[in-house]
Backbone bond lengths (Angstrom), bond angles and torsions (degrees), N, CA, C in turn:
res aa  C-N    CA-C-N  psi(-1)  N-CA   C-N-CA  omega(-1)  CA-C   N-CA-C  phi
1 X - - - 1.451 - - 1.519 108.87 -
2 X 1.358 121.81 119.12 1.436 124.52 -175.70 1.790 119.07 -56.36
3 X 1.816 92.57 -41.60 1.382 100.22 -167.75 1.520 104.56 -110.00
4 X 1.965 102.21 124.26 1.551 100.73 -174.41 1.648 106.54 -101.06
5 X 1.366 103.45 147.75 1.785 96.05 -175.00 1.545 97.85 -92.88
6 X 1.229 145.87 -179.62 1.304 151.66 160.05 1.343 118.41 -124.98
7 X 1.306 116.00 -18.91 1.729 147.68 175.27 1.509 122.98 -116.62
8 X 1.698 112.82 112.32 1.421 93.45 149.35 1.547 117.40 -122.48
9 X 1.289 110.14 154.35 1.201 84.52 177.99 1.949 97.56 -136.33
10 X 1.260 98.80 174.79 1.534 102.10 -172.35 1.580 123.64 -150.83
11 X 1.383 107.53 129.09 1.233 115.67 -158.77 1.805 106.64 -72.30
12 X 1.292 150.25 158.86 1.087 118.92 170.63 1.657 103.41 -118.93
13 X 1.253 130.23 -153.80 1.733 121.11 -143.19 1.267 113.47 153.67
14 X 1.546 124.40 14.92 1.447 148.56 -167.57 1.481 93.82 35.08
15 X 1.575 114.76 -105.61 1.720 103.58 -160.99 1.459 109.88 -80.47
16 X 1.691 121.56 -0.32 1.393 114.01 177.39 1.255 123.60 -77.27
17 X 1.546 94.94 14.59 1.998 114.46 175.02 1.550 109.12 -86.97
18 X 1.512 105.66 13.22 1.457 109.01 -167.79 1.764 97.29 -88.99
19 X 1.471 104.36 -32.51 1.387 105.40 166.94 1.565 130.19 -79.49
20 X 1.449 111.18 -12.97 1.303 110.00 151.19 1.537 136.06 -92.26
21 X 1.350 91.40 -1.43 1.945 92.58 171.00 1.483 89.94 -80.11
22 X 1.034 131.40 -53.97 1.853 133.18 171.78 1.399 109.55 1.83
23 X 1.388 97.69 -62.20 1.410 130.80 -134.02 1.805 85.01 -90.28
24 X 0.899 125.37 -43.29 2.072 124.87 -156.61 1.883 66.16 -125.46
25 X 1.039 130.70 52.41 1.612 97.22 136.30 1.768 84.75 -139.36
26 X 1.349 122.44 -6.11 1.452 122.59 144.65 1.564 120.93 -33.78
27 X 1.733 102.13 -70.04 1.368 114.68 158.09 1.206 143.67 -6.43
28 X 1.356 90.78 -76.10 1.915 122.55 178.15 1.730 86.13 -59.92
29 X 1.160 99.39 -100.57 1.939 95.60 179.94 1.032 116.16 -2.11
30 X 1.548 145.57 -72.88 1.303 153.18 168.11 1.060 119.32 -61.77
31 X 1.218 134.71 19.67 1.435 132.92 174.84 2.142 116.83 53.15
32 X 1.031 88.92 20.65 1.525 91.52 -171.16 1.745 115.64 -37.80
33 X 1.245 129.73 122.78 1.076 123.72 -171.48 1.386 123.44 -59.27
34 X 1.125 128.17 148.65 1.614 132.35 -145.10 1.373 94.04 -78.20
35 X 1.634 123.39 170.93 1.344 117.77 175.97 1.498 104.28 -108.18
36 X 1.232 113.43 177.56 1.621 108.91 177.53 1.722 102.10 -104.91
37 X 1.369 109.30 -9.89 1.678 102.96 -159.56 2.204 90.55 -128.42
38 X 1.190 117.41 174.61 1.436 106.08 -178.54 1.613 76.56 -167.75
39 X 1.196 111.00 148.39 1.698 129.31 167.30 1.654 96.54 -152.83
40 X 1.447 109.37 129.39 1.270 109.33 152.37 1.529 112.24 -165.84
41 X 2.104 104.58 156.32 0.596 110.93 -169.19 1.409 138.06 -109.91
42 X 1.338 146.34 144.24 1.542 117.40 -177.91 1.400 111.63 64.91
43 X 1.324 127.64 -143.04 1.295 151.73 164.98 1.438 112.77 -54.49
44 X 1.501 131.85 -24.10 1.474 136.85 144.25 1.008 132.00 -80.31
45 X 1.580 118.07 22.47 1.380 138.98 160.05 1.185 106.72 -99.98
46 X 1.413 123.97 -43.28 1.961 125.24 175.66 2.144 87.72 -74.52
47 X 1.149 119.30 -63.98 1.341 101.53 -172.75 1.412 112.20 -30.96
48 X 1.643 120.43 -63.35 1.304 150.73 -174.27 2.212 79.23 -34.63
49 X 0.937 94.50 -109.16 1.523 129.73 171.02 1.781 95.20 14.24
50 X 1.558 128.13 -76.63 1.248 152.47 144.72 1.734 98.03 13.81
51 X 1.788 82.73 -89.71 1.355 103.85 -165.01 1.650 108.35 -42.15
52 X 1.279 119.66 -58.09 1.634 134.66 168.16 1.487 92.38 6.91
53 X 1.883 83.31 -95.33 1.340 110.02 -174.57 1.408 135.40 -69.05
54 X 1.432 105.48 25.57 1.904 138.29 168.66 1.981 81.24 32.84
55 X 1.223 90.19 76.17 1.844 106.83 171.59 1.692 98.56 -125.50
56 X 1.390 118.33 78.19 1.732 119.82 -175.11 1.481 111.85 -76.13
57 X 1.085 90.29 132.36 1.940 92.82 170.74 2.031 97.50 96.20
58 X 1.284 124.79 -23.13 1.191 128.24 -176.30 1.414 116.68 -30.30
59 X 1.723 105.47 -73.86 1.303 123.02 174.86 1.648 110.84 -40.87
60 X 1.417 109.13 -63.50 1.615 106.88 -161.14 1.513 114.56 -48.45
61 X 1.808 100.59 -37.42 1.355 111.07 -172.29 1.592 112.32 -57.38
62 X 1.371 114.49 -58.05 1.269 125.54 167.51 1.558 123.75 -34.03
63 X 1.250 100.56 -57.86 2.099 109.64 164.56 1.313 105.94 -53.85
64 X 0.958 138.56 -50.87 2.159 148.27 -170.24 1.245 84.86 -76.14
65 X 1.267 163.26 -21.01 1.445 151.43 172.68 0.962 142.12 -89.66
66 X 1.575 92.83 -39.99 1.332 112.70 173.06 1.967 124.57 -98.08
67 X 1.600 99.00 -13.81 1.498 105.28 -153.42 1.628 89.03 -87.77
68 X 1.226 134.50 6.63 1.466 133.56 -175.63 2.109 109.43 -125.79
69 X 1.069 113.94 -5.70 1.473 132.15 -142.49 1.870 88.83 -101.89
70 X 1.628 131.47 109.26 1.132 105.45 -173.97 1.642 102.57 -100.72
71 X 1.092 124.50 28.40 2.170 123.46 137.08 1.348 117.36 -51.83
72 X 1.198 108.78 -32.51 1.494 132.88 -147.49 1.997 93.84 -102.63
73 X 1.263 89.94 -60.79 1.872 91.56 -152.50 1.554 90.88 -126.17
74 X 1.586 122.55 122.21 1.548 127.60 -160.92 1.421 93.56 -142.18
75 X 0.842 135.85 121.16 1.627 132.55 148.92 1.191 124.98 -94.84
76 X 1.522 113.75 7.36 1.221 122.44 163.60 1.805 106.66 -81.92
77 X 1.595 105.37 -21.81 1.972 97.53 176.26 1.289 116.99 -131.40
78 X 1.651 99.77 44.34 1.614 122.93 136.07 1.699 94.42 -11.40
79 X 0.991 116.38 -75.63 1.533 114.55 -121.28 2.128 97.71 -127.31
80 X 1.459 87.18 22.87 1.340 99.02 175.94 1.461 127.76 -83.18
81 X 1.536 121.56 -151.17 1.560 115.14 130.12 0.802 137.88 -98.82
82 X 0.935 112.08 9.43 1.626 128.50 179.32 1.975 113.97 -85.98
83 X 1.441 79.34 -42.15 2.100 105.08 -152.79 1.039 108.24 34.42
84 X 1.402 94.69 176.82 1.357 133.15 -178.19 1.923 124.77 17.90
85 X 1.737 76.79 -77.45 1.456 111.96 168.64 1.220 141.31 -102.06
86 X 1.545 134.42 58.53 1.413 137.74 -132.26 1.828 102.78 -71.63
87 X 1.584 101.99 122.96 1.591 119.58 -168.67 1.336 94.56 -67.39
88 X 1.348 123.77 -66.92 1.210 153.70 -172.32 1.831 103.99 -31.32
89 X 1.300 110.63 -62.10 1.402 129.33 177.41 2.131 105.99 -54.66
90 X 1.357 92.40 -54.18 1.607 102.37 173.30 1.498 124.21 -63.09
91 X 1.591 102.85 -28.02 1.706 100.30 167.55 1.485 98.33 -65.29
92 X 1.462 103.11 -86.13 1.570 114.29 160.53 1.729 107.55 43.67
93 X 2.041 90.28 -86.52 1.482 113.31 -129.57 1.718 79.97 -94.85
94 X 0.899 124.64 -51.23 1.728 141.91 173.30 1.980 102.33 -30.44
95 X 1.604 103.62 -54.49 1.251 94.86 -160.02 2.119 106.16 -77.62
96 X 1.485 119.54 -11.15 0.983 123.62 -159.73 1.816 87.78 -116.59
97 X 1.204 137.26 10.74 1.588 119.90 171.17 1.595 104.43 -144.88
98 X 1.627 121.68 -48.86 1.399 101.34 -175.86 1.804 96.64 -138.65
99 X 1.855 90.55 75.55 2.007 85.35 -176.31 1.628 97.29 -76.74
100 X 1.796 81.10 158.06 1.846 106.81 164.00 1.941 99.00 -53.79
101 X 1.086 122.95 131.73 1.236 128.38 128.37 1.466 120.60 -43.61
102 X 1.145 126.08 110.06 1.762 135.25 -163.47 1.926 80.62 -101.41
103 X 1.112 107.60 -77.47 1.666 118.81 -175.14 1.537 97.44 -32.09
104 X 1.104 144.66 -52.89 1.485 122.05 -177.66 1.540 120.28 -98.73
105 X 1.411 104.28 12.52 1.635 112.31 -164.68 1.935 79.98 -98.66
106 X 1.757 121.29 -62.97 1.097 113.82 164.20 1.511 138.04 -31.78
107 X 1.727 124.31 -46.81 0.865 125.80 169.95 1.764 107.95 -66.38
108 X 1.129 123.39 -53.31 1.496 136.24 -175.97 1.404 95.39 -32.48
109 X 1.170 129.26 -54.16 1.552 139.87 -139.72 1.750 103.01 -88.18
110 X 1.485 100.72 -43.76 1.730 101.17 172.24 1.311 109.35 -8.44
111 X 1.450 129.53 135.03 1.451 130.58 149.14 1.623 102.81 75.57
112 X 1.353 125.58 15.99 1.591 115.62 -162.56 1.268 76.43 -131.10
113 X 1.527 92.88 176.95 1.613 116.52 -179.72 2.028 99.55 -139.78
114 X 1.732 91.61 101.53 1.648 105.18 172.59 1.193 116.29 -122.34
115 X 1.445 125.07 120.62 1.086 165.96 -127.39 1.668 105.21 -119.74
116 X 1.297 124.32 107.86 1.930 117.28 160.50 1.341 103.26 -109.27
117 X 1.231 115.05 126.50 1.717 99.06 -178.76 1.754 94.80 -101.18
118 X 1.695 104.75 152.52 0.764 112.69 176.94 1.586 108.13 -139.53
119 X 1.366 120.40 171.88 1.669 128.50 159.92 1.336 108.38 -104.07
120 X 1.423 97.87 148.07 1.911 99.46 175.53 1.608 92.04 -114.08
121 X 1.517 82.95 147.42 2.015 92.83 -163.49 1.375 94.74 -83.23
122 X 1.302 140.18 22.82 1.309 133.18 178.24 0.996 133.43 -96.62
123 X 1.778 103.16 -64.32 1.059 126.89 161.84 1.459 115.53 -92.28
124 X 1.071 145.63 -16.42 1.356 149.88 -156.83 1.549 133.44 58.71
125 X 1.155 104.67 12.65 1.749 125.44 167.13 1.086 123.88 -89.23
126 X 1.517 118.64 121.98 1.222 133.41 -172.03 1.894 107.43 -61.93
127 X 1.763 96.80 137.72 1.488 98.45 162.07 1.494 112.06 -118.47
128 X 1.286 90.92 163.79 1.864 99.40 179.44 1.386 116.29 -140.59
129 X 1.806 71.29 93.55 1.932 97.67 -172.06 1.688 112.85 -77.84
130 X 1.121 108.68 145.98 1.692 133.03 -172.68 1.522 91.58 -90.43
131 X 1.291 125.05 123.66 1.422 120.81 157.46 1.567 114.98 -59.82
132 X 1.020 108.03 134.30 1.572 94.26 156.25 1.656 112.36 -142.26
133 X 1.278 111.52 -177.22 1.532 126.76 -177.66 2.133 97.06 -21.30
134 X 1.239 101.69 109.18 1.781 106.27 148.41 1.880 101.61 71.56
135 X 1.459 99.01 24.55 1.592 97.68 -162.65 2.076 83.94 -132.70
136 X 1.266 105.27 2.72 1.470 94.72 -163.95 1.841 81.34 -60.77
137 X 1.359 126.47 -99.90 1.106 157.05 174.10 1.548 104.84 7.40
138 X 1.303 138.74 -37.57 1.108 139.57 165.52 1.511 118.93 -63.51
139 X 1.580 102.77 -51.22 1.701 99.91 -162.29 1.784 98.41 -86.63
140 X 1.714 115.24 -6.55 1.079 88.35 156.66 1.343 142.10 -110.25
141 X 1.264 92.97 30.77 1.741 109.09 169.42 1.322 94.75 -104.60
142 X 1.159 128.20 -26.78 1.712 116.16 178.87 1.515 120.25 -65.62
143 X 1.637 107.45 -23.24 0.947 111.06 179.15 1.469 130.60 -91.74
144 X 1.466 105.13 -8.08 1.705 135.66 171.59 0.800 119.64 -112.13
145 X 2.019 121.30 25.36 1.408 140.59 154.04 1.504 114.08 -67.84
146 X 1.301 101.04 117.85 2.054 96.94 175.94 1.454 84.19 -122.87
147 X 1.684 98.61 164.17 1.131 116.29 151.94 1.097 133.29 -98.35
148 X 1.316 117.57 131.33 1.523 151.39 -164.69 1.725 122.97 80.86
149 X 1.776 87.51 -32.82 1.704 100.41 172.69 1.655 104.44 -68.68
150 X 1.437 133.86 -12.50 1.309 138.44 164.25 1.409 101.87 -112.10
151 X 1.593 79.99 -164.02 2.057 119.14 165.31 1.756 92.34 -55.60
152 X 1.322 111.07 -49.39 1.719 90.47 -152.70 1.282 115.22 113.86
153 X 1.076 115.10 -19.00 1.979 107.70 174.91 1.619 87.68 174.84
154 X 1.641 87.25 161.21 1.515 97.80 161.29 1.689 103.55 -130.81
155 X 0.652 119.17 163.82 2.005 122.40 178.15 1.913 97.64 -96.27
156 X 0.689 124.13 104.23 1.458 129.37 155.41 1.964 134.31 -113.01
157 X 1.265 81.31 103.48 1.843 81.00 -153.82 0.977 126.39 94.26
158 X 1.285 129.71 20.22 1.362 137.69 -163.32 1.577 114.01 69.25
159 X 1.275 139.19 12.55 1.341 136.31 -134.58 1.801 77.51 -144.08
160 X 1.006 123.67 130.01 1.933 158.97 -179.26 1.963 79.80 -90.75
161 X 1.636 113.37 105.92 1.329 147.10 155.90 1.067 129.20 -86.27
162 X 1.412 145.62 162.37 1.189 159.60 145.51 1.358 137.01 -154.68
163 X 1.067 115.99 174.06 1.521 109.11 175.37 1.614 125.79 -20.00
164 X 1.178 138.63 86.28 1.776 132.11 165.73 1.792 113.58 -45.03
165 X 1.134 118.73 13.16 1.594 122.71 -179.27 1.457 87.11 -98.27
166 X 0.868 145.64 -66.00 1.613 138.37 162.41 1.199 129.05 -1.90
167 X 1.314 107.36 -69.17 1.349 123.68 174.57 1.618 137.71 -76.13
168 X 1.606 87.16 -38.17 1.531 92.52 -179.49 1.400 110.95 -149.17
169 X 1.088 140.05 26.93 1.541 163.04 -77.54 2.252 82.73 -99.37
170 X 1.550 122.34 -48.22 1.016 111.53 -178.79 1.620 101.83 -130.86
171 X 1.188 81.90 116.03 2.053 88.75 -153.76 1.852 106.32 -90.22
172 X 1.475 115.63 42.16 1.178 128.51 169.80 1.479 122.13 -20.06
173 X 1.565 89.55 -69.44 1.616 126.79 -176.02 1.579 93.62 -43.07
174 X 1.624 116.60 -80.11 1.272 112.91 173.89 1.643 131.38 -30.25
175 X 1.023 100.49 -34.62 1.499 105.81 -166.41 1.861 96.49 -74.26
176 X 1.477 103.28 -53.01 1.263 108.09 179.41 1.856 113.46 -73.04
177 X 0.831 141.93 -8.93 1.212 152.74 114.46 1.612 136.51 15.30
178 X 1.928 86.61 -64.41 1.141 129.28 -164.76 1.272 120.97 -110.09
179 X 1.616 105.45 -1.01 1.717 112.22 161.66 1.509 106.91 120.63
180 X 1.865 99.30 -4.46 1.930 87.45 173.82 0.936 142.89 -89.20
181 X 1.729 149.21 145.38 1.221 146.16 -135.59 1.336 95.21 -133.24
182 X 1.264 146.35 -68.69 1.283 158.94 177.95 1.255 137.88 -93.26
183 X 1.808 110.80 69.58 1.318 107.32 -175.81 1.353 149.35 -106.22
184 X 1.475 124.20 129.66 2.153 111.04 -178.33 1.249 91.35 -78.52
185 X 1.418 105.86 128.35 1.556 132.56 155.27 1.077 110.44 -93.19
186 X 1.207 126.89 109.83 2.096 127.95 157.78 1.097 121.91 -85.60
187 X 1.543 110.21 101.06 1.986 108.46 179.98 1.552 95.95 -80.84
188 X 1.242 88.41 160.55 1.410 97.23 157.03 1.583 124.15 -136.09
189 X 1.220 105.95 38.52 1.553 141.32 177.88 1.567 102.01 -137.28
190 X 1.224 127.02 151.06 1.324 143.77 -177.31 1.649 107.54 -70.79
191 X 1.052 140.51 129.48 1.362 134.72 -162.73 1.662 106.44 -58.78
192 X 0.842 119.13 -29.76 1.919 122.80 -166.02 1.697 90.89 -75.51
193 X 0.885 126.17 -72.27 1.688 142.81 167.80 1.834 110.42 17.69
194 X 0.758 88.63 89.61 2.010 96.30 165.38 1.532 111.75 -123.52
195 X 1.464 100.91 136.22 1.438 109.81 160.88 1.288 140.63 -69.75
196 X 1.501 113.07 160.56 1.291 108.22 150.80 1.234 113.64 -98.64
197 X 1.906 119.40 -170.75 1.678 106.33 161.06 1.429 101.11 -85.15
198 X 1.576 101.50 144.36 1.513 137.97 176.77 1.127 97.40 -67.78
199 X 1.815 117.74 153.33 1.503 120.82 162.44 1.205 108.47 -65.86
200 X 1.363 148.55 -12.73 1.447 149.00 -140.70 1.479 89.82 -109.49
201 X 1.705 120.46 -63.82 1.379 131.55 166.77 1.652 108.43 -21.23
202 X 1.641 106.68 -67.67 1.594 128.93 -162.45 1.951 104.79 -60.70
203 X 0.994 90.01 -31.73 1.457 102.56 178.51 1.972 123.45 -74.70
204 X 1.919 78.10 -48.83 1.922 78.76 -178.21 1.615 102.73 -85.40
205 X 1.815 133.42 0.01 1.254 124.88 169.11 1.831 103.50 -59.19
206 X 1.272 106.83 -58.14 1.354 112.97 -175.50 1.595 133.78 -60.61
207 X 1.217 96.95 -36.35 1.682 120.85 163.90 1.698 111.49 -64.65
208 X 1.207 120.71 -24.34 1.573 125.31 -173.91 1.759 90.60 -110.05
209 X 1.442 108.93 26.05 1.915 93.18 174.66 1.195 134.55 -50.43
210 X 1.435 121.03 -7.66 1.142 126.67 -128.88 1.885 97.54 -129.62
211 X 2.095 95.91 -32.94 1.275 96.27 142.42 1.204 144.42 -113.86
212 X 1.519 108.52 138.81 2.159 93.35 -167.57 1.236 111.63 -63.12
213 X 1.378 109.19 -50.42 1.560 120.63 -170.76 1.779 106.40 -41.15
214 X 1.414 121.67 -34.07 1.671 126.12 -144.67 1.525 77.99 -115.61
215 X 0.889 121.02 -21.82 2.083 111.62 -171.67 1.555 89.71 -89.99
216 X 1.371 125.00 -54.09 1.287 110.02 164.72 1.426 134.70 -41.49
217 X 0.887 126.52 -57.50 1.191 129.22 159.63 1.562 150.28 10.00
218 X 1.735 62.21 -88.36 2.078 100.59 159.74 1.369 119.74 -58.57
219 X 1.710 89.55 -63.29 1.758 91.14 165.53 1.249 139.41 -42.71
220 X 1.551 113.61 -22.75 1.610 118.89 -169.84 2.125 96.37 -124.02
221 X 1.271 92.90 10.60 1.372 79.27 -172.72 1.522 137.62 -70.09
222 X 1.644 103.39 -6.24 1.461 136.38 162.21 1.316 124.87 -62.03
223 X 1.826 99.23 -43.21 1.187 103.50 157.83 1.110 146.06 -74.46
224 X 1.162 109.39 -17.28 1.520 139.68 179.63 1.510 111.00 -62.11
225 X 1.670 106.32 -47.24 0.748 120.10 178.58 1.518 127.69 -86.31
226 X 1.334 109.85 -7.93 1.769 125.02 173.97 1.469 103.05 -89.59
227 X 1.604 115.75 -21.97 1.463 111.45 -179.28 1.540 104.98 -73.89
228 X 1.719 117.67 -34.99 1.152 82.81 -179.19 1.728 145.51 -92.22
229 X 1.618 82.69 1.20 1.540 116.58 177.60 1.964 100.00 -71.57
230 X 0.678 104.38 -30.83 1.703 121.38 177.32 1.694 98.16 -62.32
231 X 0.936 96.86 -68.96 1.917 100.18 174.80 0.795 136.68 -73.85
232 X 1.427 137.87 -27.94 1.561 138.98 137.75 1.545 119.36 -42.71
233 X 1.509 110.84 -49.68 1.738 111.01 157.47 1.263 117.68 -67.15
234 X 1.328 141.25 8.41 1.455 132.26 173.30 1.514 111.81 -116.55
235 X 1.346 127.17 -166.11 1.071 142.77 175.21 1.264 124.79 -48.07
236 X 1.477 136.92 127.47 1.213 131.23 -153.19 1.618 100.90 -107.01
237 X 1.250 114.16 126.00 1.736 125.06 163.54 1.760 104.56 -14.72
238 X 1.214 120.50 145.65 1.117 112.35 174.41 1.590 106.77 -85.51
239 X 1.188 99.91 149.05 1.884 102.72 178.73 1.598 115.19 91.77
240 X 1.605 102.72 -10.10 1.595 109.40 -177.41 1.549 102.88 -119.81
241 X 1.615 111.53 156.56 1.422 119.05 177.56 1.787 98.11 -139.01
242 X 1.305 102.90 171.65 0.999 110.76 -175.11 1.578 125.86 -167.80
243 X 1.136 116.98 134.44 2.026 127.14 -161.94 1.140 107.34 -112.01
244 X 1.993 124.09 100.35 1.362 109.25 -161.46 2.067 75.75 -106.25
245 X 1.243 92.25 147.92 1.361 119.55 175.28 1.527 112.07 -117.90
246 X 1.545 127.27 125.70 1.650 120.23 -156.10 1.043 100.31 -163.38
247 X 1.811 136.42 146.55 1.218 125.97 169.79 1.543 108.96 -82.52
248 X 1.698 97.82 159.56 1.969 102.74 -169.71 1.267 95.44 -66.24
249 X 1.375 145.71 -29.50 1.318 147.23 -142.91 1.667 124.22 -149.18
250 X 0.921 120.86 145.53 1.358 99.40 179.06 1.693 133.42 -48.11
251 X 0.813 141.61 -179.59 1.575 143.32 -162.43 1.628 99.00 -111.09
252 X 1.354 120.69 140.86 1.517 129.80 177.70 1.736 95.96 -78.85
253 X 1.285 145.73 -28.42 1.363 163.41 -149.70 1.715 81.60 -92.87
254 X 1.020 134.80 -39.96 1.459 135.43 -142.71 1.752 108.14 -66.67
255 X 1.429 123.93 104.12 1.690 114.83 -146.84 1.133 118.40 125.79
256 X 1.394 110.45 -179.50 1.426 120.29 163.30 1.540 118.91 -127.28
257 X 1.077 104.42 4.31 2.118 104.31 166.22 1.328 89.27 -98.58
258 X 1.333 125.68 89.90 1.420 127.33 153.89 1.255 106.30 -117.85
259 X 1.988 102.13 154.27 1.315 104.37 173.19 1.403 119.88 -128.96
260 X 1.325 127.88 172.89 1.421 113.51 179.52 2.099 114.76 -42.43
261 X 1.062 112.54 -39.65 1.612 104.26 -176.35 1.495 119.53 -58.41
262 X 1.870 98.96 -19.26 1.444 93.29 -177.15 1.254 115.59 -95.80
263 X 1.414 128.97 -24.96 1.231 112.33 133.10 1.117 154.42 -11.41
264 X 1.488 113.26 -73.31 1.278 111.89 168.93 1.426 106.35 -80.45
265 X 1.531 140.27 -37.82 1.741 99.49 167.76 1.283 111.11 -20.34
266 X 1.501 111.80 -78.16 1.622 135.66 -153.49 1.414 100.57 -44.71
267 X 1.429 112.42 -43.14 1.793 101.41 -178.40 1.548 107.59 -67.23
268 X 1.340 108.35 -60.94 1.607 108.70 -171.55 1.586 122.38 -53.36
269 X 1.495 110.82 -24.87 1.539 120.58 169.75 1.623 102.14 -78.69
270 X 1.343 127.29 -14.38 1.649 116.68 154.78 1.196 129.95 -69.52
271 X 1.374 99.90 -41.66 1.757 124.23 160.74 1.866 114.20 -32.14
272 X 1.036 92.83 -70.07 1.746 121.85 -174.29 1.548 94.25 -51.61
273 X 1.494 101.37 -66.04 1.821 94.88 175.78 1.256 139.62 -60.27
274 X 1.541 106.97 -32.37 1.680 118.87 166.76 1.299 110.17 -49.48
275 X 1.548 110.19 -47.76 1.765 110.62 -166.70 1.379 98.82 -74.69
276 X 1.222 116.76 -31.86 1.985 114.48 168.27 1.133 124.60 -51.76
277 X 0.971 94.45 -34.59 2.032 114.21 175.74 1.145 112.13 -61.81
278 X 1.407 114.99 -72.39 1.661 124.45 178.01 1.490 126.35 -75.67
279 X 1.202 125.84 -0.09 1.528 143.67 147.78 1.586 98.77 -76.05
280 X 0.643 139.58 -67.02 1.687 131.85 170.59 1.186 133.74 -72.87
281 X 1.434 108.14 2.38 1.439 106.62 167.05 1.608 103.09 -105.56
282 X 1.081 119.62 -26.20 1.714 137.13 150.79 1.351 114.25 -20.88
283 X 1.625 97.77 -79.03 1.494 124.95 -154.52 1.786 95.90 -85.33
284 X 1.177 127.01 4.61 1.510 116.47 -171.35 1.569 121.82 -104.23
């Protein structure tokens, strides 16, 4: 392969990570050479996580199990403690049928730089936590904390977490920041794709009244997220390059009435693209 990446990084999208396990279990198959740098976010932090520990097929299995299962997925506790999507139930079911390998995710990581992004429910600034020994499993539920669609936080380190899609949703900047030159980006939104604010957003601005920092947030979190779609479509840092990888179309996963078929579209249309990827990064 002519062109080596040193960075990947990955957007997350709860089950629209079904098209990026696709995509890095392409990878794994092909032996794709390891990266030196890893960022991920949300649900592309457990994808991220997977890959580590070259555990293929992990993720998808987990989405096909869980994305139909109502322990798992309730819309009756929207508005519970649990919500939406019970974390608690997903550690649970995760650690007793398809766990992360920690022992090779640890060794994997030696000498690398891996990245969980997260939000702190306090201040509203993203952190970028280092897994370490028996800590994988926390920061990546901290990082696939939403509000209302979950609990609402996880405590990691003593420190009140949430979702890192908030804050820094495709943490480029960081990566390049941090010394990287050559990076695969995996959207899992179509590259053109900008938001508006979400009812979920409009809701947790007002519900966090009480904090500015976290009402801010919400409020701008569209933008946050158009800024970084703004910079990946623009002009690249000099001395840096970069491989954005994206589906042509929106994702069947895209929501929360998903069902097992949209899943696996979404995985197998990662599939299709991975091998597009590496046939053209081959042939170029």
């Amino acid at each position: 392969m002519r062109k080596k990446f040193d960075t990947i990084v990955l957007e997350g999208g709860s089950l629209r990570c079904s098209f990026t396990a696709g995509i890095l279990d392409v990878l794994m198959d092909n032996n794709f050479p390891e990266f030196q740098n890893y960022y991920g976010v949300s649900s592309g932090s457990m994808a991220m996580a997977f890959l580590i520990s070259n555990q293929r097929k992990n993720f998808i299995k987990v989405a096909r199990s869980l994305v139909e299962n109502p322990k798992f997925l309730s819309y009756m506790n929207t508005f519970s403690s649990s919500g939406l999507m019970n974390l608690d139930f997903l550690k649970k079911y995760v650690s007793e049928t398809f766990p992360l390998d920690e022992k090779a995710a640890n060794k994997n990581s030696k000498g690398k730089t891996v990245r969980i992004i997260t939000t702190d429910k306090i201040t509203g600034k993203p952190h970028y936590l280092e897994p370490k020994e028996d800590k994988w499993i926390d920061y990546l539920l901290a990082s696939a904390t939403l509000p209302f669609i979950t609990k609402g936080e996880q405590i990691v380190d003593g420190v009140r977490m949430f979702d890192g899609g908030y804050s820094d949703p495709i943490p480029v900047r960081e990566a390049i920041k941090n010394g990287s030159k050559k990076l695969l980006v995996i959207r899992t939104r179509p590259i053109e794709v900008r938001l508006e604010q979400g009812y979920i957003s409009w809701f947790a601005e007002y519900w966090n009244y009480d904090n500015e920092a976290l009402s801010d947030l919400f409020h701008n979190s569209y933008h946050t997220y158009n800024d970084r779609v703004d910079f990946l479509n623009g002009e690249k840092p000099k001395g840096v390059d970069w491989h954005v990888i994206a589906p042509p179309h929106d994702l069947k996963s895209d929501g929360y009435y998903v069902y097992k078929e949209d899943v696996d579209a979404d995985y197998r249309l990662g599939l299709e693209v991975g091998l597009d990827f590496l046939y053209k990064l081959k042939n170029n």
